[in-house]
C-alpha positions as CSV (number, residue, x, y, z in Angstrom):
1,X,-4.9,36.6,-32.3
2,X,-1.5,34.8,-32.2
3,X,-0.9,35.7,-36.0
4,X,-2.1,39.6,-36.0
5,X,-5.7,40.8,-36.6
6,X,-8.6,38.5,-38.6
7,X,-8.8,40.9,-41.3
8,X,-4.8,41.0,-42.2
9,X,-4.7,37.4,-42.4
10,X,-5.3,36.4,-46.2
11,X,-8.2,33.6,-46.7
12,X,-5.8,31.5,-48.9
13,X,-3.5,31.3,-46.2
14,X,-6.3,31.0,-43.7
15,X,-6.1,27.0,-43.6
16,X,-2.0,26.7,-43.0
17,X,-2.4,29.6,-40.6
18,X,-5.2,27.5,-38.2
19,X,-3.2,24.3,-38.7
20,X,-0.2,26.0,-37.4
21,X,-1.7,27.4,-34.7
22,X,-3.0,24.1,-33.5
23,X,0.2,22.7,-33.2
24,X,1.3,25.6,-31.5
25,X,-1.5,26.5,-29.3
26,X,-4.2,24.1,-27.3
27,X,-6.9,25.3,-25.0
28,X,-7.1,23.7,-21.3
29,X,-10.6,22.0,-20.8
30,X,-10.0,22.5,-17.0
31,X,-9.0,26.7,-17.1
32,X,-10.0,27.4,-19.9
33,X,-6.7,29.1,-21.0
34,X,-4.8,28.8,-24.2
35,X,-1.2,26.7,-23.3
36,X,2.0,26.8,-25.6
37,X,2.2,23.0,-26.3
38,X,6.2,22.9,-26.0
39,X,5.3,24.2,-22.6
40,X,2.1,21.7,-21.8
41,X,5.0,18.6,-23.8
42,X,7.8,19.5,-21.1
43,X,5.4,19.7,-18.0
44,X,4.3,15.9,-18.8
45,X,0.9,16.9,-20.6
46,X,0.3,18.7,-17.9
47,X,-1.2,22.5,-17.8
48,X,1.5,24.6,-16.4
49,X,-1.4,26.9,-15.5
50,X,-4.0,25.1,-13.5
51,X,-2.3,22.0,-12.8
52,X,-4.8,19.6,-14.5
53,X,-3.4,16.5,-16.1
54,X,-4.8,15.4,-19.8
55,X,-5.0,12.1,-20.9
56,X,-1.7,10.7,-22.5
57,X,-1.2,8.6,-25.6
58,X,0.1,5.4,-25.0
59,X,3.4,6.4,-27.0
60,X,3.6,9.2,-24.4
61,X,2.7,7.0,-21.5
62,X,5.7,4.7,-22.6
63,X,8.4,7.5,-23.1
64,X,7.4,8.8,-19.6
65,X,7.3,5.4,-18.0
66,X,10.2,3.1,-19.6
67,X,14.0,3.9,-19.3
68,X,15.4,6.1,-21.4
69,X,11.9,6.5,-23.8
70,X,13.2,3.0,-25.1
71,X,10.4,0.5,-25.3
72,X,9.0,-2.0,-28.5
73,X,5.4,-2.4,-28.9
74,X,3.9,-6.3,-28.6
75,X,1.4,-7.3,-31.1
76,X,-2.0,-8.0,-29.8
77,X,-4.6,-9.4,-31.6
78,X,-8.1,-8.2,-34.0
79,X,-11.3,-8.9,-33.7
80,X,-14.4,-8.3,-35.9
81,X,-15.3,-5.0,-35.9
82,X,-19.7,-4.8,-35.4
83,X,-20.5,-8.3,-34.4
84,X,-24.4,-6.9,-33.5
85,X,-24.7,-4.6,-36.4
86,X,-25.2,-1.7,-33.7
87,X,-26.1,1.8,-35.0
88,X,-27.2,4.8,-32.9
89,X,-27.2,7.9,-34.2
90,X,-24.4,6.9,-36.8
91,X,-23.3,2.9,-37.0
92,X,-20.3,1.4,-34.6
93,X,-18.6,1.2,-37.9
94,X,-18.3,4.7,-38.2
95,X,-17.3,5.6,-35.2
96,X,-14.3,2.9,-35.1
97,X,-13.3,4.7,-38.3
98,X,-13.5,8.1,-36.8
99,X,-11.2,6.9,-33.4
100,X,-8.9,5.1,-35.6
101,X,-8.5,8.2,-38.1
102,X,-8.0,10.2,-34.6
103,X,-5.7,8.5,-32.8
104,X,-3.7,6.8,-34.9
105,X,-4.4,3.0,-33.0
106,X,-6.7,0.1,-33.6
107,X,-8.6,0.0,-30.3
108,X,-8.2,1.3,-27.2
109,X,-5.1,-0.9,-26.2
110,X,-1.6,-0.8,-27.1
111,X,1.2,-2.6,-25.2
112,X,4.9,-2.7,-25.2
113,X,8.0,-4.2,-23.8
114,X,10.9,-2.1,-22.3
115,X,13.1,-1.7,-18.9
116,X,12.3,0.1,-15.9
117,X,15.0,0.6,-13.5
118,X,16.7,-1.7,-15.5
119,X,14.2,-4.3,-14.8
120,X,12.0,-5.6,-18.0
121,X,8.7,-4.9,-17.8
122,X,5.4,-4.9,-20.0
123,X,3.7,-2.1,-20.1
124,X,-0.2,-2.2,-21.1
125,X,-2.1,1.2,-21.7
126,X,-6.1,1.5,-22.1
127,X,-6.2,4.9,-24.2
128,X,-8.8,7.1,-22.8
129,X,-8.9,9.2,-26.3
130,X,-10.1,6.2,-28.0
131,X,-13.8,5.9,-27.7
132,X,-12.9,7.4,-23.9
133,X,-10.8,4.0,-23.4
134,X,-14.6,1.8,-23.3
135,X,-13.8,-1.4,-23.1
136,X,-15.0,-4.3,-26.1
137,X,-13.5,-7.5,-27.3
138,X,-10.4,-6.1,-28.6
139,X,-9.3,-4.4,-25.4
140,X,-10.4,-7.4,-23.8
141,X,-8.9,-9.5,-26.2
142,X,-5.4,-6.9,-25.9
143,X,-5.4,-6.7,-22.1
144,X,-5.7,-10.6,-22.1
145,X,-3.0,-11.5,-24.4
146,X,-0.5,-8.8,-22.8
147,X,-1.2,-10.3,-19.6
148,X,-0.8,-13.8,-21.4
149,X,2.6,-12.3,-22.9
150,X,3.8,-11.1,-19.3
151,X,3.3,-14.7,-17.6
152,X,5.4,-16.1,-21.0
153,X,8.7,-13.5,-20.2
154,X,8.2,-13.8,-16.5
155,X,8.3,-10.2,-16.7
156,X,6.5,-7.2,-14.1
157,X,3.4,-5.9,-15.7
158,X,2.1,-2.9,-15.7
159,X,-1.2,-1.9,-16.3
160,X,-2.1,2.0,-17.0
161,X,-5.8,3.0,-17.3
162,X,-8.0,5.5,-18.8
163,X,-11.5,4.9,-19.3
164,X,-15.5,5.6,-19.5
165,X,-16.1,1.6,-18.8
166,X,-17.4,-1.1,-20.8
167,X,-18.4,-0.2,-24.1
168,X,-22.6,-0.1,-25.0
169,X,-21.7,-0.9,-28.9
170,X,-20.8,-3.8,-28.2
171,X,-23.5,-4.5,-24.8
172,X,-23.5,-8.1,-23.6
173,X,-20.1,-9.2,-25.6
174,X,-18.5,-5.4,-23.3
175,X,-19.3,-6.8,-19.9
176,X,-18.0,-10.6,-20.2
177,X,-14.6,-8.7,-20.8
178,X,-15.0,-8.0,-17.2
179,X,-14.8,-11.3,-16.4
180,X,-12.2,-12.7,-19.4
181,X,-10.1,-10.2,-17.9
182,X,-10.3,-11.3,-14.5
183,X,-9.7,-14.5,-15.1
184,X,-5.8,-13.6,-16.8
185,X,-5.4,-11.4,-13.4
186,X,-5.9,-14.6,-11.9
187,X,-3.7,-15.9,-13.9
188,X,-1.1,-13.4,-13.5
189,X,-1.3,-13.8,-9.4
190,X,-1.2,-17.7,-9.6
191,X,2.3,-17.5,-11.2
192,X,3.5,-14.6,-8.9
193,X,4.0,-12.4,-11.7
194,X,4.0,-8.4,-9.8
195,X,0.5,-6.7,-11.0
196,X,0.7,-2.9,-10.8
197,X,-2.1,-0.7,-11.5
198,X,-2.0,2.5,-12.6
199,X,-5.5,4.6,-12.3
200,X,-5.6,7.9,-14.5
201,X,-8.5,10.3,-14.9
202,X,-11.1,9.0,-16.2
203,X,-11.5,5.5,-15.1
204,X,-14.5,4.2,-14.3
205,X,-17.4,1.8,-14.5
206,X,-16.6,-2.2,-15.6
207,X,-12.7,-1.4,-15.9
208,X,-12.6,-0.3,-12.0
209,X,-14.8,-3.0,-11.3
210,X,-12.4,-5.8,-12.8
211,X,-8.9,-6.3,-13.6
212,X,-8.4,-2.1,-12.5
213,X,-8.7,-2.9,-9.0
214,X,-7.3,-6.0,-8.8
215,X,-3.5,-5.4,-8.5
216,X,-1.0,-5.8,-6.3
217,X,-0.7,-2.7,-6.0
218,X,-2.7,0.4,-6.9
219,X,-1.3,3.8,-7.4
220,X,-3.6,6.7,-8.3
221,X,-2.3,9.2,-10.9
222,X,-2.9,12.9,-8.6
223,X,-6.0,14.6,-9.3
224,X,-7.5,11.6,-10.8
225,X,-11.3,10.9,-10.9
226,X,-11.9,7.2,-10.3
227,X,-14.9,5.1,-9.3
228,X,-17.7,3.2,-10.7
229,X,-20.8,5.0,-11.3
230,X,-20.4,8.7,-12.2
231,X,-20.7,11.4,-9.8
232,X,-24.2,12.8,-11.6
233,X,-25.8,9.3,-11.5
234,X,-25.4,8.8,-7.9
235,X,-26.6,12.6,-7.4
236,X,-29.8,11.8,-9.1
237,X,-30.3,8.3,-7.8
238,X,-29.6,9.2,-4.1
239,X,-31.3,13.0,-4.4
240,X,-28.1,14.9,-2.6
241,X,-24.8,16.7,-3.1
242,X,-22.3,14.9,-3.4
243,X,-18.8,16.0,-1.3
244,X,-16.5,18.5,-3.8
245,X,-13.5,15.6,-3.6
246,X,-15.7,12.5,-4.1
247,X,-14.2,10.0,-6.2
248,X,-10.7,12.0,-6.7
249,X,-7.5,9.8,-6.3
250,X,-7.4,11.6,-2.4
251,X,-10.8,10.5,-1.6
252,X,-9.9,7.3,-2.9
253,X,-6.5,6.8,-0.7
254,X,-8.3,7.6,2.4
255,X,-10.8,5.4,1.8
256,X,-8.4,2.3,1.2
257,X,-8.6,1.9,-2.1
258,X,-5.1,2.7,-3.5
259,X,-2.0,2.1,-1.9
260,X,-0.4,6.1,-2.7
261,X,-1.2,9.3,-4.8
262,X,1.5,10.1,-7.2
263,X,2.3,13.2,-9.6
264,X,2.6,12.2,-13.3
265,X,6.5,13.3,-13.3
266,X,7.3,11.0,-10.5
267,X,5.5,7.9,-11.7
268,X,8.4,5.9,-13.2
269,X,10.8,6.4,-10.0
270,X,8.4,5.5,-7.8
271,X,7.7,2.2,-10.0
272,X,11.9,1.6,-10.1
273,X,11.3,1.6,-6.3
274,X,8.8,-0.7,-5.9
275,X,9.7,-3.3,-8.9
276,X,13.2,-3.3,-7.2
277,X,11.4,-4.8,-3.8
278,X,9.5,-7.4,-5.4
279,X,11.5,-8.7,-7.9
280,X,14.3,-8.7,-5.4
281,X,17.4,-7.1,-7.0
282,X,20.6,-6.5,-5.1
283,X,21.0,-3.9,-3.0
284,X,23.7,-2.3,-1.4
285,X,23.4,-2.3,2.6
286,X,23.6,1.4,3.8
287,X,24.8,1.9,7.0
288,X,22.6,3.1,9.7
289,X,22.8,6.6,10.8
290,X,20.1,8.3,13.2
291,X,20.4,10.8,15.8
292,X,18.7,10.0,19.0
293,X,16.4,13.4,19.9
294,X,16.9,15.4,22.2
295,X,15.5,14.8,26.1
296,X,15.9,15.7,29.6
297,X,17.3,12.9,31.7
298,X,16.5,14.1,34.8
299,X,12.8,14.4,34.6
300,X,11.8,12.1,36.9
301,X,9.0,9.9,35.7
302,X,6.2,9.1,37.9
303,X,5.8,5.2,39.2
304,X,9.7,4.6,38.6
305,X,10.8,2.8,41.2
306,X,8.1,0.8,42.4
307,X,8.8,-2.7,41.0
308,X,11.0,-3.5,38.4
309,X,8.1,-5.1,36.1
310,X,6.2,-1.7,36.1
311,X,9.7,0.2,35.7
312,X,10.0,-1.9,32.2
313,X,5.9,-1.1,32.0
314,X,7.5,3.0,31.5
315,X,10.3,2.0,30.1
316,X,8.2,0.7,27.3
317,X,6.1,3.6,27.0
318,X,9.0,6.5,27.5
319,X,7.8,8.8,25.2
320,X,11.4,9.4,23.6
321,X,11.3,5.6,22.7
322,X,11.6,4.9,18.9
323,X,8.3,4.0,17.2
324,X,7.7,2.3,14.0
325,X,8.2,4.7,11.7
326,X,11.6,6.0,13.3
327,X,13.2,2.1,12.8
328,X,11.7,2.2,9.6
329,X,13.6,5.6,8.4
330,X,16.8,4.5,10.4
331,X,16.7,0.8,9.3
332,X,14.7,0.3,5.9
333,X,16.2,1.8,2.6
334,X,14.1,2.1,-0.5
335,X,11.0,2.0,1.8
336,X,7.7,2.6,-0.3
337,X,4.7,3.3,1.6
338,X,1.4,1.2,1.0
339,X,-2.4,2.2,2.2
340,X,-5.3,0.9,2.7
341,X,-7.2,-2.0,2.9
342,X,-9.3,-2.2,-0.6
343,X,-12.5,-2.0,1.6
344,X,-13.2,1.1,3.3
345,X,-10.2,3.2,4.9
346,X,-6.6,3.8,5.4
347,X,-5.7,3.1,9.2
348,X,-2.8,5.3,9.8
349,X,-2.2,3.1,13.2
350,X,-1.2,0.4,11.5
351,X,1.5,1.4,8.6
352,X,3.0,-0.8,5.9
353,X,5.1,-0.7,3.2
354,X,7.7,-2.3,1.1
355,X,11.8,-1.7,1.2
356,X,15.0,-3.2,1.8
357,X,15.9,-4.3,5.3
358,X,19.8,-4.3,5.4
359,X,19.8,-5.5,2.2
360,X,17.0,-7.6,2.0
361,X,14.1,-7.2,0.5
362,X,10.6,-7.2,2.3
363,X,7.2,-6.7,3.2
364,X,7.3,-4.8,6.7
365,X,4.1,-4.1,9.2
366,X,3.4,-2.1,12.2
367,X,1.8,0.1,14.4
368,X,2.4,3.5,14.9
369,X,2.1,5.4,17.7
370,X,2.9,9.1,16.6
371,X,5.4,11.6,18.4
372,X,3.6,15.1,18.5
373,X,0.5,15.6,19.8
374,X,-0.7,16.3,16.4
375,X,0.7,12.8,15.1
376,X,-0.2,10.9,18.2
377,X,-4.2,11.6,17.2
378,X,-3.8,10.9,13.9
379,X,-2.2,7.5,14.1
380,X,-4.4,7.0,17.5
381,X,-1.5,6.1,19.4
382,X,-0.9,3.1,17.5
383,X,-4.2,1.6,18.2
384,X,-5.8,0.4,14.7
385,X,-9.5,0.3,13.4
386,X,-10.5,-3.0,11.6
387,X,-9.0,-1.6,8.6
388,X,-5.8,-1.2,9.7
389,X,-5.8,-5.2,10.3
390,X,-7.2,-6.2,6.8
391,X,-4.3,-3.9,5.7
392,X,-1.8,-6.2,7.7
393,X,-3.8,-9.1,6.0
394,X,-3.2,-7.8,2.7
395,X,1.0,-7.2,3.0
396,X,0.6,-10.8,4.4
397,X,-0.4,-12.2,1.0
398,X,1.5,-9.6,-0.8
399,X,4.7,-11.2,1.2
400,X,3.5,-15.0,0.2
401,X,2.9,-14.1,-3.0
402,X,6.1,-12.7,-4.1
403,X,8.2,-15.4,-1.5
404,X,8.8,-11.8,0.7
405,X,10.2,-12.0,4.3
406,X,7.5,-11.0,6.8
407,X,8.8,-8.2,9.7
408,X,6.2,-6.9,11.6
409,X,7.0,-4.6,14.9
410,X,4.3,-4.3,17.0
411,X,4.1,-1.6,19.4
412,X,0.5,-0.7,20.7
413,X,-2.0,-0.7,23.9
414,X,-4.3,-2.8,21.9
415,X,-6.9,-2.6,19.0
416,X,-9.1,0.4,19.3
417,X,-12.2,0.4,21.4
418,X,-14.8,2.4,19.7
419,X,-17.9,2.1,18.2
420,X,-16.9,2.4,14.6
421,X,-14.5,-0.4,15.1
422,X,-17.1,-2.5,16.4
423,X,-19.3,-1.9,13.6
424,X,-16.9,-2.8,11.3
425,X,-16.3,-6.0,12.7
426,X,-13.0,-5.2,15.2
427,X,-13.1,-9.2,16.6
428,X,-13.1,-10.8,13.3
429,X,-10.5,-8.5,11.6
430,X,-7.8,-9.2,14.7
431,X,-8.9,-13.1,14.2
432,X,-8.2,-12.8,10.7
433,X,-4.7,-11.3,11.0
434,X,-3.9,-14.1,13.7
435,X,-5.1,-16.8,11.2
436,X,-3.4,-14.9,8.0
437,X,-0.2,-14.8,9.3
438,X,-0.2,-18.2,11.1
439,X,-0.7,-19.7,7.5
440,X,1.1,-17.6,5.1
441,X,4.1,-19.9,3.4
442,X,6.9,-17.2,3.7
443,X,9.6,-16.3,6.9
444,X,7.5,-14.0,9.1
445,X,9.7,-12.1,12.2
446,X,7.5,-10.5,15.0
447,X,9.4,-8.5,17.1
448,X,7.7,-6.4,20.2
449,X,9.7,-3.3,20.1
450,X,7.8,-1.6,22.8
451,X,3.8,-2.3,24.5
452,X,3.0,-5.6,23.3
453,X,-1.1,-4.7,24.3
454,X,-3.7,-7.5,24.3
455,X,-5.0,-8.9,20.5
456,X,-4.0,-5.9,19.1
457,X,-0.3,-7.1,19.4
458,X,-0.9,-10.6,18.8
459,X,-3.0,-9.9,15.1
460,X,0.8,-9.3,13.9
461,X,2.6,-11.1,16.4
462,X,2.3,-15.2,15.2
463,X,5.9,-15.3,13.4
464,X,7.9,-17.8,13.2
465,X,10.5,-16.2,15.3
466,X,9.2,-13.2,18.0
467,X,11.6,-11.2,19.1
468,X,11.4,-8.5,21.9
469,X,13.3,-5.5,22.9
470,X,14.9,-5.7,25.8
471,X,12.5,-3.1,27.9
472,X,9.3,-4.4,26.1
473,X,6.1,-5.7,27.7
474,X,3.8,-8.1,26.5
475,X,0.1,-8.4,28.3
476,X,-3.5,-9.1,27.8
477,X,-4.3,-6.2,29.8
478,X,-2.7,-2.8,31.0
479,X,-1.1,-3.3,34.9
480,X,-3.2,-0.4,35.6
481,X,-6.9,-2.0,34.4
482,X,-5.9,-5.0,35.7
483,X,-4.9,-3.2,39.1
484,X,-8.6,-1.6,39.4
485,X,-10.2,-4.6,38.0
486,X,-8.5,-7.1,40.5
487,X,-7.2,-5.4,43.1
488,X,-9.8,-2.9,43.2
489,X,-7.2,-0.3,43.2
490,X,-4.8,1.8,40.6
491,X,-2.4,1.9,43.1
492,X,-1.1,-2.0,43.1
493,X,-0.5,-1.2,39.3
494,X,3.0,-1.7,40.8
495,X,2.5,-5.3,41.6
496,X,0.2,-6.1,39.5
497,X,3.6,-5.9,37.0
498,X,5.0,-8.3,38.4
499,X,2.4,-10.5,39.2
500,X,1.0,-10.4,35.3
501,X,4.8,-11.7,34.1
502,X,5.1,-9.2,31.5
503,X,8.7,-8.7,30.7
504,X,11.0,-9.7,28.3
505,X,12.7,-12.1,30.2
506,X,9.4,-13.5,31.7
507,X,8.5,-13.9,27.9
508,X,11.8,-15.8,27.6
509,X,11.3,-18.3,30.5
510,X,7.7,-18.9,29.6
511,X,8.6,-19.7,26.2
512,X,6.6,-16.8,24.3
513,X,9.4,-15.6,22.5
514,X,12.2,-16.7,20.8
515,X,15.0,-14.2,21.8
516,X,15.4,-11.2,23.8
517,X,16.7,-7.7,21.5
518,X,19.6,-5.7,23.8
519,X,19.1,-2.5,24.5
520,X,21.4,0.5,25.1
521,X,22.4,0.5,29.2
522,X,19.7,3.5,29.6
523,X,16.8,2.1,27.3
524,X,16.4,2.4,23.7
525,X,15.1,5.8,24.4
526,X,18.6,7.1,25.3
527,X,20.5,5.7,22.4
528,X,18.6,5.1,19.1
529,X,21.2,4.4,17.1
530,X,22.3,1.5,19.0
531,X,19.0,0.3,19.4
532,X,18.9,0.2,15.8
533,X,22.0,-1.8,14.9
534,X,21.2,-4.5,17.6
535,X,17.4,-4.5,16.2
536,X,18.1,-4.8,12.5
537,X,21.2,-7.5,12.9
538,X,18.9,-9.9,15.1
539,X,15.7,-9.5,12.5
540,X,18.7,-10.6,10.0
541,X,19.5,-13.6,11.9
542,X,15.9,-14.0,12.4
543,X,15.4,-14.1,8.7
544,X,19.0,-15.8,7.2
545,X,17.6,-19.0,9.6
546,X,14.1,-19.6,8.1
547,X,15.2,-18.9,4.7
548,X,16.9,-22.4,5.3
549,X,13.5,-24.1,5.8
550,X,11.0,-24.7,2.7
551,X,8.9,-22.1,2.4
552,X,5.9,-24.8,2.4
553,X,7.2,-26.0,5.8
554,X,6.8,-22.9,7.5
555,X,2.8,-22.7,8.5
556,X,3.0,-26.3,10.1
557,X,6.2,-25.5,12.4
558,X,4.9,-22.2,13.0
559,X,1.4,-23.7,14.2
560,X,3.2,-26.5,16.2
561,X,5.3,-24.0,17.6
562,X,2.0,-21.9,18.7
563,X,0.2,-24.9,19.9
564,X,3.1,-26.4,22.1
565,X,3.2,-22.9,23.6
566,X,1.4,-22.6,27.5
567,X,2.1,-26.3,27.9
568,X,3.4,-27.3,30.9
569,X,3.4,-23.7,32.7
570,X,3.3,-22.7,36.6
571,X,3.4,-19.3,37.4
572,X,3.7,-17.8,40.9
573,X,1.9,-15.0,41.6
574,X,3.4,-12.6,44.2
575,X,2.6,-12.5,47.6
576,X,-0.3,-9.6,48.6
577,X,0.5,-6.6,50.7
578,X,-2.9,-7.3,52.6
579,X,-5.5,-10.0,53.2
580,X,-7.7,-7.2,51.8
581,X,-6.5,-7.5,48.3
């Protein structure tokens, strides 16, 4: 006992002495284990012990989120209390009375106005200790009018949720909040107000299946269970076990349904990070400082030599080269990382994310081809599943809808080839992308920073300006399949180079690209810091020049520009070594 034995403690005293001690003293519900609250206050509501995370009040989930714990609460409007008289085994009535008397709030919503990052914000909270955050007419009404209240100030908002789902008191008049809801989500897209989503354990059933999934972007609170149906209901309607992480905020992420995982404590810097992007606030241009890694010169690579298309075709795929994610870290500042596709999985070959590019902000795409052997398989060597182009659909619109520059850098040997891909529909997702980004009403830069493979390149290649890196290649096929498919033979791979017109500067002359990217005398293998600096100040260009046209203007010239393209084109196709080829 904390207060000596049971039998010294006197009964009058008994009452102060339990009171105290619950202040003091609360017991885990995950461990089990009895936590010193100052403790459990200073780790974020957090057991120090096991790690689980409780549900906070919305007074807490304000201090932790707004600058400085400085925030004033909005007003948000009543409702009725019982409209169908509903009684189960006590009446609705009482147990409004009972949550009220508990948590100190009307319903489950509460909402206030503060800064984040020094950016003014509106934060809205659905309390999970209220009625387990259920959803009736007042949330609805709440969540409504502080998404009313955000389009009004023009200001971020920021939606935090805890909940069981619609609430069964209220039946019919619960699930038409899902769609009133909705409809001020619409609302908040249409005026291009930033919609964040927060997801917390619980949340679950009408709330996940409404205005909770519907944000711009949605980061998962770590450790949080999320989904709509519990986990025991779809045990019992589909007979089996379930796997142990199922419906967890990592289950979620790899399954493309929120954009990151974050611990509690680093929620509100990772918020500054992102609100700084998209409501573009200055930002200082750091200079560029990467080290190129380390590589043997002299190894001489097999094929070099042979023509000087296929020399540009190894050039292009030197394994020293930089990749997406390298330009990113050397390049980007502030970059945030965004996953998935809100359909089925996160396609580490294509990677995407928000930051500043020298001072600008933007939306920036790519594929990644990986380094190690280890990181070469699990990006697939840059060559993305359907999902990974939905995802490139989605930063698309995220870049339209907050009037975002568009870079993408393409770097792959094509969409992957595999059966999974085809059964989720690998053709239509590259011909989305293409049509996406041909029609999106924002500046879009494509640059080919390395194997410009087939439609896999293309999905994120229709910019309004495409730039290429000096030793680039751009091709429908690989020199090599098109050597055994043509020729007959892998060994004309050589001149099958030069006969395909896959360089830079044959991009150039046939009008495919806008402008060719310098590269260090050696490659941009041999100098990455170089590479870097030319790379980032042409996207720059690239980006200063279509901010001078109306954003509205930008789909038609970019389709004329598409259509005019081929037009008008011989090309000469090298002379055979033999009559039998």
């Amino acid at each position: 006992m904390l207060f000596g034995k049971k039998s010294g403690i006197k009964n009058r005293n008994r009452e102060r002495y339990d009171r105290v001690r619950r202040l003091m003293w609360i017991k885990c519900e995950s461990c089990g284990r009895l936590v010193y609250y100052k403790d459990y206050k200073d780790n974020h509501y957090i057991c120090p012990r096991c790690g689980r995370a409780f549900i906070m009040t919305p007074k807490q989930r304000f201090d932790l989120l707004f600058d400085n714990t400085e925030w004033q609460r909005v007003p948000l409007p009543t409702v009725t209390d019982d409209p169908l008289n509903f009684v189960d085994r006590m009446p609705y009535k009482e147990r409004l009375a009972t949550a009220r008397t508990d948590t100190g709030y009307n319903d489950a919503v509460a909402t206030a106005d503060g800064t984040i990052g020094g950016i003014a914000t509106t934060i809205c909270v659905l309390n999970g200790d209220f009625m387990l955050g259920s959803m009736g007419r007042a949330a609805g009404d709440g969540i409504v009018a502080s998404m009313e209240h955000a389009i009004e100030t023009k200001q971020p908002f920021v939606m935090v949720v805890s909940s069981g789902g619609a609430r069964m008191q209220e039946n019919i008049l619960s699930l038409m909040q899902m769609a009133r809801t909705t409809v001020a989500v619409n609302r908040l897209h249409e005026k291009g107000i930033p919609y964040i989503v927060i997801l917390t354990d619980p949340t679950y059933g009408g709330v996940t299946a409404s205005f909770a999934m519907l944000g711009d972007i949605h980061i998962a609170e770590k450790d949080a269970r999320i989904g709509f149906a519990g986990r025991r209901v779809i045990e019992q309607n589909i007979r089996e076990k379930l796997p142990s992480n199922f419906q967890t905020a990592d289950y979620l992420y790899e399954h493309g349904m929120v954009d990151m995982v974050v611990a509690r404590p680093e929620l509100h810097d990772k918020l500054v990070k992102i609100l700084s992007v998209l409501t573009k606030q200055p930002h200082d241009v750091k200079p560029i400082n990467v080290q190129t890694p380390a590589f043997d010169a002299t190894k001489k690579i097999r094929g070099m030599g042979e023509s000087d298309a296929y020399d540009k075709v190894l050039l292009a795929r030197n394994e020293n080269r930089p990749h997406f994610l390298d330009y990113i870290n050397g390049i980007v500042d502030d970059w945030t990382y965004l996953a998935g596709d809100r359909l089925y999985a996160e396609d580490p070959a294509m990677c995407s994310g928000i930051g500043f590019w020298r001072g600008i902000p933007a939306v920036i795409i790519g594929q990644e081809q990986g380094r190690t052997i280890e990181s070469r398989q699990h990006h697939r060597f840059g060559m993305a599943n359907p999902d990974g182009y939905r995802k490139a659909q989605r930063m698309m619109r995220l870049a339209e809808k907050f009037k975002l520059p568009l870079i993408s850098l393409f770097d792959t040997a094509g969409a992957f080839a595999g059966r999974e891909g085809e059964e989720r529909g690998q053709s239509q997702a590259v011909a989305s992308s293409i049509a996406t980004g041909l029609s999106i009403k924002t500046p879009y830069v494509a640059v080919n920073v390395g194997q410009g493979g087939s439609g896999g390149a293309i999905a994120i290649g229709t910019g309004d300006k495409v730039l290429m890196l000096e030793n680039a290649i751009y091709s429908v096929i690989a020199p090599e399949s098109c050597a055994s498919i043509l020729w007959r033979d892998n060994n004309f791979k050589a001149t099958a180079s030069t006969a395909m017109k896959l360089t830079a500067r044959d991009m150039a002359d046939l009008n495919v690209i806008d402008r060719i990217v310098n590269e260090p005398a050696g490659g941009a293998h041999t100098d990455w810091q170089t590479t870097m600096e030319l790379l980032a100040a042409a996207v720059v260009d690239a980006i200063h020049e279509l901010e001078n046209i109306p954003a509205e203007e930008l789909p038609t010239k970019r389709a004329e520009k598409f259509i005019a393209m081929t037009r008008d084109v011989e090309i000469y196709a090298p002379e055979h070594k033999s009559e039998d080829h």
